[in-house]
Jmol script that loads the backbone (N, CA, C; Angstrom):
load data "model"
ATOM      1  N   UNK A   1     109.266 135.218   0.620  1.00  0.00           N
ATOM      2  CA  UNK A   1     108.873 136.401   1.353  1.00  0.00           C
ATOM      3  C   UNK A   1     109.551 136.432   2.732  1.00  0.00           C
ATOM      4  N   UNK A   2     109.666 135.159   3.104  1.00  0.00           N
ATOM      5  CA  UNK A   2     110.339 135.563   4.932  1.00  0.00           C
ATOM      6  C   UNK A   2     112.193 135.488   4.781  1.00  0.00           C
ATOM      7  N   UNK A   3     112.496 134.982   3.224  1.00  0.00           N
ATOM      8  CA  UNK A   3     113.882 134.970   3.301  1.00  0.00           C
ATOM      9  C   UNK A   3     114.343 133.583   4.620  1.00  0.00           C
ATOM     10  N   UNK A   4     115.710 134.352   5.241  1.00  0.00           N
ATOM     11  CA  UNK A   4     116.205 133.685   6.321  1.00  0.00           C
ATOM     12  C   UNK A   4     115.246 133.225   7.426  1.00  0.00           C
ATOM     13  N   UNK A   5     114.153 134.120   7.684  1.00  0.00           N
ATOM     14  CA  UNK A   5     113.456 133.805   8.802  1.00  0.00           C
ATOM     15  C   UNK A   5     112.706 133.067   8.670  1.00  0.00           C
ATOM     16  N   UNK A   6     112.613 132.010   7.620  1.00  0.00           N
ATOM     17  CA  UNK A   6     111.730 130.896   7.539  1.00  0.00           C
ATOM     18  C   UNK A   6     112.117 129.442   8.203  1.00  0.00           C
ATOM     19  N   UNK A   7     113.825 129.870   8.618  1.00  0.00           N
ATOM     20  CA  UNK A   7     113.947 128.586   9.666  1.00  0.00           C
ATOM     21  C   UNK A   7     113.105 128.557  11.056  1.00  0.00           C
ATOM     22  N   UNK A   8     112.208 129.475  11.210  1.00  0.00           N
ATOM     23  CA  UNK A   8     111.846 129.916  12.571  1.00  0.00           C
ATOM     24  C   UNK A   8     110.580 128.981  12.282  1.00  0.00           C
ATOM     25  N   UNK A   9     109.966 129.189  11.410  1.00  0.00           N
ATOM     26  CA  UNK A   9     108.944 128.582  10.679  1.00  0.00           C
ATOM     27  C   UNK A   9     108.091 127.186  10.804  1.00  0.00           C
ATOM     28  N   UNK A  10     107.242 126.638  12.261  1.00  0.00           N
ATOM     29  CA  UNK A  10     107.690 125.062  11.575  1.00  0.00           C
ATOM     30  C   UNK A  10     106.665 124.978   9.969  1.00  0.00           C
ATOM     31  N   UNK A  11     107.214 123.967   9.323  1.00  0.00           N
ATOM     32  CA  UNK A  11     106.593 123.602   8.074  1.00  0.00           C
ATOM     33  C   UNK A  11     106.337 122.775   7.857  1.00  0.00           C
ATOM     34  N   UNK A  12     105.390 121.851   7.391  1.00  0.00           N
ATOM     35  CA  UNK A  12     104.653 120.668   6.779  1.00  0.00           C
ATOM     36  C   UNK A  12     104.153 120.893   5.370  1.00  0.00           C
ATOM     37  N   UNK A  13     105.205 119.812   4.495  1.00  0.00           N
ATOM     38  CA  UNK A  13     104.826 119.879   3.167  1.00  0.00           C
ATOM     39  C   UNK A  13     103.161 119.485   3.230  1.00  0.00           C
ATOM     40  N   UNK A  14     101.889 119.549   2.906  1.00  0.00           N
ATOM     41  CA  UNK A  14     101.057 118.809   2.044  1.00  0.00           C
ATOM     42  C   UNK A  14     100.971 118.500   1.044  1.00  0.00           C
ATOM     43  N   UNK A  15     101.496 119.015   0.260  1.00  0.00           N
ATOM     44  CA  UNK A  15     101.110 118.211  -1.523  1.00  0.00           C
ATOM     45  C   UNK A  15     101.988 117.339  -1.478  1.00  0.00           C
ATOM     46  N   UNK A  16     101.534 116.913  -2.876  1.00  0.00           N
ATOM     47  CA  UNK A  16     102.016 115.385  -2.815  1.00  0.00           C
ATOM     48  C   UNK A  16     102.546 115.417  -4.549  1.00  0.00           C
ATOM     49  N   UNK A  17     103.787 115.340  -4.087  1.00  0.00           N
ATOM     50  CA  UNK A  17     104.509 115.684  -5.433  1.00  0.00           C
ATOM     51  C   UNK A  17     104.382 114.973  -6.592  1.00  0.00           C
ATOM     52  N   UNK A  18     103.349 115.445  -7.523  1.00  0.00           N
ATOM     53  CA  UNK A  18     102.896 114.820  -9.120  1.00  0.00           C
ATOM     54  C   UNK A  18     101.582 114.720  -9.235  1.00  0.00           C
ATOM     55  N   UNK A  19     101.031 115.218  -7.797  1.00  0.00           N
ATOM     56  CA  UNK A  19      99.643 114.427  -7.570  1.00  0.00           C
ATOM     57  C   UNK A  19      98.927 115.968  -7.267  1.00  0.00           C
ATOM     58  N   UNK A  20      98.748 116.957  -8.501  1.00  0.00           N
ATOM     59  CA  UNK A  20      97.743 118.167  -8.550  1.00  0.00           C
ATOM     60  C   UNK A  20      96.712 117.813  -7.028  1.00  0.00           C
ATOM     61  N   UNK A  21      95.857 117.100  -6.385  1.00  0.00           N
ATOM     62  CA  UNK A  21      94.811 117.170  -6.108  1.00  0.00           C
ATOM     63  C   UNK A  21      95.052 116.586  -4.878  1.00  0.00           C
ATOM     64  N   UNK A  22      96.056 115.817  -4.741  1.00  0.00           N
ATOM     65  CA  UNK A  22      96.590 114.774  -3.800  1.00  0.00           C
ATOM     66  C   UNK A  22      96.569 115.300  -2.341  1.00  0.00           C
ATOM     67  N   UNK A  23      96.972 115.085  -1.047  1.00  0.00           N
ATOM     68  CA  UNK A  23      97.445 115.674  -0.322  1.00  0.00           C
ATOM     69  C   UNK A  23      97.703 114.432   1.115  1.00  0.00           C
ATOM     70  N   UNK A  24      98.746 115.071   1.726  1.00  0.00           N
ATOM     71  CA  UNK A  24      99.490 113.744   2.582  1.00  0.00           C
ATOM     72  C   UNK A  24      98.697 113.643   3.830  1.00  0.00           C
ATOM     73  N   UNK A  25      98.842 112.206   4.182  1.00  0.00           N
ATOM     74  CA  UNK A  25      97.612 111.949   5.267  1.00  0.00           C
ATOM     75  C   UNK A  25      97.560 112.862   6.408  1.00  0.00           C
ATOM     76  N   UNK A  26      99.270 113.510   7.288  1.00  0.00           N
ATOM     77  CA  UNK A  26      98.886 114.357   7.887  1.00  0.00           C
ATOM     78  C   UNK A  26      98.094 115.824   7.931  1.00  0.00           C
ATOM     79  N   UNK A  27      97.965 115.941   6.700  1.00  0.00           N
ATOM     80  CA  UNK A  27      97.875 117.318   6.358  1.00  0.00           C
ATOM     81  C   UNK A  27      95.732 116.898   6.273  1.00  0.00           C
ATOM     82  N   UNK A  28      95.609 115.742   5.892  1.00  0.00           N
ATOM     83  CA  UNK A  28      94.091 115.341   5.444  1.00  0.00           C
ATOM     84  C   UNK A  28      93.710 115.236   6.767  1.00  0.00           C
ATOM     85  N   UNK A  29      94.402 114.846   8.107  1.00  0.00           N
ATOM     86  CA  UNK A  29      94.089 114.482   9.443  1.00  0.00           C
ATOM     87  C   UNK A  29      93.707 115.714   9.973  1.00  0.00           C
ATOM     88  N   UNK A  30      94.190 116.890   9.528  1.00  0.00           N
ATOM     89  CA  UNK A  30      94.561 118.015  10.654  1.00  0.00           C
ATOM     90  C   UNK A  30      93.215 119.079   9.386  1.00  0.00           C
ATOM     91  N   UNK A  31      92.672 118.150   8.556  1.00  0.00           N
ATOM     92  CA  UNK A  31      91.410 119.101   8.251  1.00  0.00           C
ATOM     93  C   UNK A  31      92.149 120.178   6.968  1.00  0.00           C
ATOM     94  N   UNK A  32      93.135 120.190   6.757  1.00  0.00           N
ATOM     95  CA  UNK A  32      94.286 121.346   5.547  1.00  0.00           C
ATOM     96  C   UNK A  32      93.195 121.507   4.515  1.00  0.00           C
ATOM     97  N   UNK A  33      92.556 122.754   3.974  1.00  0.00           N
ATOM     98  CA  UNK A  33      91.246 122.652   2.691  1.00  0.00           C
ATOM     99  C   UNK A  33      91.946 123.676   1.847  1.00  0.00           C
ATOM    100  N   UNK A  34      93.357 124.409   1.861  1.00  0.00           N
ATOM    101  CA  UNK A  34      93.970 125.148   1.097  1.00  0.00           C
ATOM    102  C   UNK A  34      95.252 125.385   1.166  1.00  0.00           C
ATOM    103  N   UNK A  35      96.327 125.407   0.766  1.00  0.00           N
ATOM    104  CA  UNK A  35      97.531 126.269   0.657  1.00  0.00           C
ATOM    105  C   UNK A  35      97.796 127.550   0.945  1.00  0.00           C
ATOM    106  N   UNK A  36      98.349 128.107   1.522  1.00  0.00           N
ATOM    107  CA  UNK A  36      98.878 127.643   2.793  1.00  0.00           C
ATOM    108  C   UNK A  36      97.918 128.221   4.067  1.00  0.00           C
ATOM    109  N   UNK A  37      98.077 127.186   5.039  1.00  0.00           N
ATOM    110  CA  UNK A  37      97.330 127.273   5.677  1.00  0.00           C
ATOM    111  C   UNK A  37      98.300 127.631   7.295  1.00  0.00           C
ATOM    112  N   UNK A  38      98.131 128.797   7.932  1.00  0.00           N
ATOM    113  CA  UNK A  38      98.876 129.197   8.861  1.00  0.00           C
ATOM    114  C   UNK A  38      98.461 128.455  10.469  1.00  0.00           C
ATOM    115  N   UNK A  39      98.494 127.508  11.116  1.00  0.00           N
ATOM    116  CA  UNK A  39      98.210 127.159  12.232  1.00  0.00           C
ATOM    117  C   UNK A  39      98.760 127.637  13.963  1.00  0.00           C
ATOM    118  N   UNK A  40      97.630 128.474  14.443  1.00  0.00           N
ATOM    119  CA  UNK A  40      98.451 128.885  15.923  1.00  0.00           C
ATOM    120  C   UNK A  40      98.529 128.080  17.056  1.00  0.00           C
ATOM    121  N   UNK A  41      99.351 128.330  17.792  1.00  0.00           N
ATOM    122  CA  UNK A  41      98.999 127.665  19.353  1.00  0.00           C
ATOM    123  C   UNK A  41      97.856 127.641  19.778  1.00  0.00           C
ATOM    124  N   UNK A  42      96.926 128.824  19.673  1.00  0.00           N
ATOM    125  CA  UNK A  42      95.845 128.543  20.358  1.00  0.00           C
ATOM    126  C   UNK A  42      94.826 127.431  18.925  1.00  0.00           C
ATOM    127  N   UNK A  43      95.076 127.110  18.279  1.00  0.00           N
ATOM    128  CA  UNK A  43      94.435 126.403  17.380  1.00  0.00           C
ATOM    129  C   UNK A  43      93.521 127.207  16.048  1.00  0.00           C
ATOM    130  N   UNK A  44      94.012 128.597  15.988  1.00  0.00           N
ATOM    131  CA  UNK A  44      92.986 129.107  15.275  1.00  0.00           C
ATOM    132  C   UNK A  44      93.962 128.928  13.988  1.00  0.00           C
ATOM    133  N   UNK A  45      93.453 129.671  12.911  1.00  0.00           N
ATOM    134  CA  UNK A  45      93.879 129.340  11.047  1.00  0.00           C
ATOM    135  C   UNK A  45      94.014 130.353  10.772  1.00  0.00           C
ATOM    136  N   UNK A  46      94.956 130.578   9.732  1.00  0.00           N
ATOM    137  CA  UNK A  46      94.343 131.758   8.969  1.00  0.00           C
ATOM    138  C   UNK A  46      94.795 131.294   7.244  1.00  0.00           C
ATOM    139  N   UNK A  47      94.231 131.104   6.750  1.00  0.00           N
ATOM    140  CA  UNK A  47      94.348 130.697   4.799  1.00  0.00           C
ATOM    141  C   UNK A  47      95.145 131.492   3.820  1.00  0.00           C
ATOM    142  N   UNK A  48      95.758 131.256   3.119  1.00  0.00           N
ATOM    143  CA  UNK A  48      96.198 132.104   2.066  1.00  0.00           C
ATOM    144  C   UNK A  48      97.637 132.754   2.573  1.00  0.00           C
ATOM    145  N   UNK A  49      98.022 133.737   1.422  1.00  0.00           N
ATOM    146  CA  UNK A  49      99.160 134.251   1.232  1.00  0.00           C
ATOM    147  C   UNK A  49      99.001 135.247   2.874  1.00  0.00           C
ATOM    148  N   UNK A  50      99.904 135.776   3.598  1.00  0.00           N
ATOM    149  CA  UNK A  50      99.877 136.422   4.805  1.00  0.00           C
ATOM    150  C   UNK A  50     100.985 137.539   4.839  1.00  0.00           C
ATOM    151  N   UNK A  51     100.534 138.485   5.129  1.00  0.00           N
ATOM    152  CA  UNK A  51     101.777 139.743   5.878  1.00  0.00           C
ATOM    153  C   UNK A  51     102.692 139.019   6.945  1.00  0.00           C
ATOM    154  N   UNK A  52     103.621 139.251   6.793  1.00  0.00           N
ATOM    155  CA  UNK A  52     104.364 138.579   8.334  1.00  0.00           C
ATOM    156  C   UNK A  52     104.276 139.454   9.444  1.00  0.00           C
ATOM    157  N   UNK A  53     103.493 141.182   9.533  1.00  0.00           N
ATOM    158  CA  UNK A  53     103.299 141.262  10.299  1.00  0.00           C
ATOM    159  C   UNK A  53     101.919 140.951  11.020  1.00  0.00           C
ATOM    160  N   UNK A  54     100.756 140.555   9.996  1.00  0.00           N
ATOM    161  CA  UNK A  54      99.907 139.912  10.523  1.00  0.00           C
ATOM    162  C   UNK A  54      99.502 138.602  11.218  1.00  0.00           C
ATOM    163  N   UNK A  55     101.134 137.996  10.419  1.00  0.00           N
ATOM    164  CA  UNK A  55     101.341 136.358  11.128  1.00  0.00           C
ATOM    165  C   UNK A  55     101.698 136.879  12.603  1.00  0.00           C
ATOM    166  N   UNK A  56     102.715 137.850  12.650  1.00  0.00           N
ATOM    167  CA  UNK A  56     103.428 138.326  13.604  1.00  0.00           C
ATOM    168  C   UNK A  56     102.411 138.578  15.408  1.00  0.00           C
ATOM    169  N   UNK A  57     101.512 139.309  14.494  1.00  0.00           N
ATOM    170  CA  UNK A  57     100.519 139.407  15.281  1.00  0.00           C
ATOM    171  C   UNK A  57      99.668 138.550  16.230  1.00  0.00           C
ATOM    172  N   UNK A  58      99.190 137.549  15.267  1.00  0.00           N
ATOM    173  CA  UNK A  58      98.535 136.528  16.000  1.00  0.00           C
ATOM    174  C   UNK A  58      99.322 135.337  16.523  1.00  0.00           C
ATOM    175  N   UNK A  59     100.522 135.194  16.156  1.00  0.00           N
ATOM    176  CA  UNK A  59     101.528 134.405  17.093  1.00  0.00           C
ATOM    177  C   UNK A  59     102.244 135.160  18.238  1.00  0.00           C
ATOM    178  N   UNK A  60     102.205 136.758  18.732  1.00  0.00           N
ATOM    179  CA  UNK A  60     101.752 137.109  19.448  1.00  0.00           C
ATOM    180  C   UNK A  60     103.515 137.697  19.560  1.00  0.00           C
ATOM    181  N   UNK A  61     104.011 138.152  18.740  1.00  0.00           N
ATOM    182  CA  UNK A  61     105.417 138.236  18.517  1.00  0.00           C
ATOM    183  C   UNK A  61     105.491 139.959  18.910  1.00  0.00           C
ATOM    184  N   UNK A  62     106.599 140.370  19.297  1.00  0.00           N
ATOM    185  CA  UNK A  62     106.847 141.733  19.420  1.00  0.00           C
ATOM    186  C   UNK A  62     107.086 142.525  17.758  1.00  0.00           C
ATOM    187  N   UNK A  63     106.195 144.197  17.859  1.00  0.00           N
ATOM    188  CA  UNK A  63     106.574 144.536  16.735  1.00  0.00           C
ATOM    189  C   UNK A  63     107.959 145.085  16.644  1.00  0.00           C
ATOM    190  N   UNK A  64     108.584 144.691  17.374  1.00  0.00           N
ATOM    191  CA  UNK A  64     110.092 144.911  17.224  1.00  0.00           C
ATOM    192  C   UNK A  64     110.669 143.589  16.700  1.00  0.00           C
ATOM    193  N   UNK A  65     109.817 142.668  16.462  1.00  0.00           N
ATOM    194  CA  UNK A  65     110.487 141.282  16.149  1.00  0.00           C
ATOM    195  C   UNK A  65     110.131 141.139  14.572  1.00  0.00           C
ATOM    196  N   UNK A  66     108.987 141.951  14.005  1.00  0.00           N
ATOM    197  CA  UNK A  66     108.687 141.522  12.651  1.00  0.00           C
ATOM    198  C   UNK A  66     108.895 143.009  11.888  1.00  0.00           C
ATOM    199  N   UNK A  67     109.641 142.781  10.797  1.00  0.00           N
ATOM    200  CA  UNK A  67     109.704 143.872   9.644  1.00  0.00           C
ATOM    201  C   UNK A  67     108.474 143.736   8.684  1.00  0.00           C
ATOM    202  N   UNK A  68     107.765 144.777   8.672  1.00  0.00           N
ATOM    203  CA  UNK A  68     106.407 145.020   7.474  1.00  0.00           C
ATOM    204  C   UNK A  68     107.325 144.802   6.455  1.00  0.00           C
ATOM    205  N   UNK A  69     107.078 143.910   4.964  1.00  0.00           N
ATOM    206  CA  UNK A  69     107.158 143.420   3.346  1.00  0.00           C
ATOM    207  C   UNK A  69     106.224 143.764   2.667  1.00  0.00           C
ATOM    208  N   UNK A  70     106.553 144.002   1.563  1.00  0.00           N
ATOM    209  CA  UNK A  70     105.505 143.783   0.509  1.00  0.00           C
ATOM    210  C   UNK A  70     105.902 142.645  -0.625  1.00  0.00           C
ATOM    211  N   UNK A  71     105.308 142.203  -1.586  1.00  0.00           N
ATOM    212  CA  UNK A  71     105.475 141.526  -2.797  1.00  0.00           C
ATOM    213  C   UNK A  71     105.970 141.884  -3.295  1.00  0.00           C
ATOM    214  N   UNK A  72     106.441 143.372  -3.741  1.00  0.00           N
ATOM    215  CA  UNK A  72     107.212 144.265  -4.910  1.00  0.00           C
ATOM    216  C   UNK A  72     108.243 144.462  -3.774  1.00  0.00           C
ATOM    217  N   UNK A  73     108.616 144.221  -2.502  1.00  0.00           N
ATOM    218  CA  UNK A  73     109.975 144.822  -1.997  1.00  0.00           C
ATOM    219  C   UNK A  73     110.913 144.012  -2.447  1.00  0.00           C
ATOM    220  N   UNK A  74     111.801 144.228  -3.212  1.00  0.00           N
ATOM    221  CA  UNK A  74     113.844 143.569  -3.888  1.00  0.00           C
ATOM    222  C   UNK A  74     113.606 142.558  -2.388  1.00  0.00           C
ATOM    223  N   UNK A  75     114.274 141.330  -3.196  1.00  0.00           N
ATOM    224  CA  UNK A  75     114.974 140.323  -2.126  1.00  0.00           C
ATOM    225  C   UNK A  75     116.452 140.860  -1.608  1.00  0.00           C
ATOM    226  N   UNK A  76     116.877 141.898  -2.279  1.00  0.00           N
ATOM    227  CA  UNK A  76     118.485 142.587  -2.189  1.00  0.00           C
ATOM    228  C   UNK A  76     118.533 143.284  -1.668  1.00  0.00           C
ATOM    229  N   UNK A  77     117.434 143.994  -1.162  1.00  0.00           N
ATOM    230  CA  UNK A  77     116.742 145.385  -0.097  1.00  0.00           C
ATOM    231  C   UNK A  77     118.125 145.093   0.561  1.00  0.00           C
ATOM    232  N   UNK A  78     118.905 145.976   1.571  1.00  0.00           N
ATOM    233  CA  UNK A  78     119.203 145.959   2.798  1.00  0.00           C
ATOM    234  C   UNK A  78     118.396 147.091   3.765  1.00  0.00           C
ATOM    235  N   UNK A  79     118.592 146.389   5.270  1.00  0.00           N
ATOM    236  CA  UNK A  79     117.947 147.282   6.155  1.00  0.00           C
ATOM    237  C   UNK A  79     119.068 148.664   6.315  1.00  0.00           C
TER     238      UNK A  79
END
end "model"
wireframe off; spacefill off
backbone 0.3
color backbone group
């Protein structure tokens, strides 16, 4: 869904590859109770699949900085 802009992204694998149920100690330290789990500066969460302009939002980004997606928009779209 974010394409290119997921280098912007930081990311932390949790699962634990082979291990359905498993999950890696940092991710068990920092409290992780679902996939994926979005973490802000100010410390708040938000769970589950996300709009990037709603990520956009609460990381406090300009709406000139995030393009609204959907699930059905082509990865081939051009702007």
């Amino acid at each position: 869904m974010f394409g290119n802009s997921m280098k912007y992204v930081e990311y932390v694998e949790c699962a634990i590859p082979g291990n359905q149920r498993g999950m890696t100690k940092v991710c068990e330290d920092a409290k992780i109770e679902s996939f994926p789990t979005w973490v802000f500066a100010d410390g708040t969460r938000l769970t589950g699949e996300q709009l990037p302009t709603t990520l956009g939002d609460k990381a406090g980004c300009s709406k000139d900085d995030v393009r609204p997606t959907s699930p059905e928009a082509s990865t081939t779209a051009t702007p």
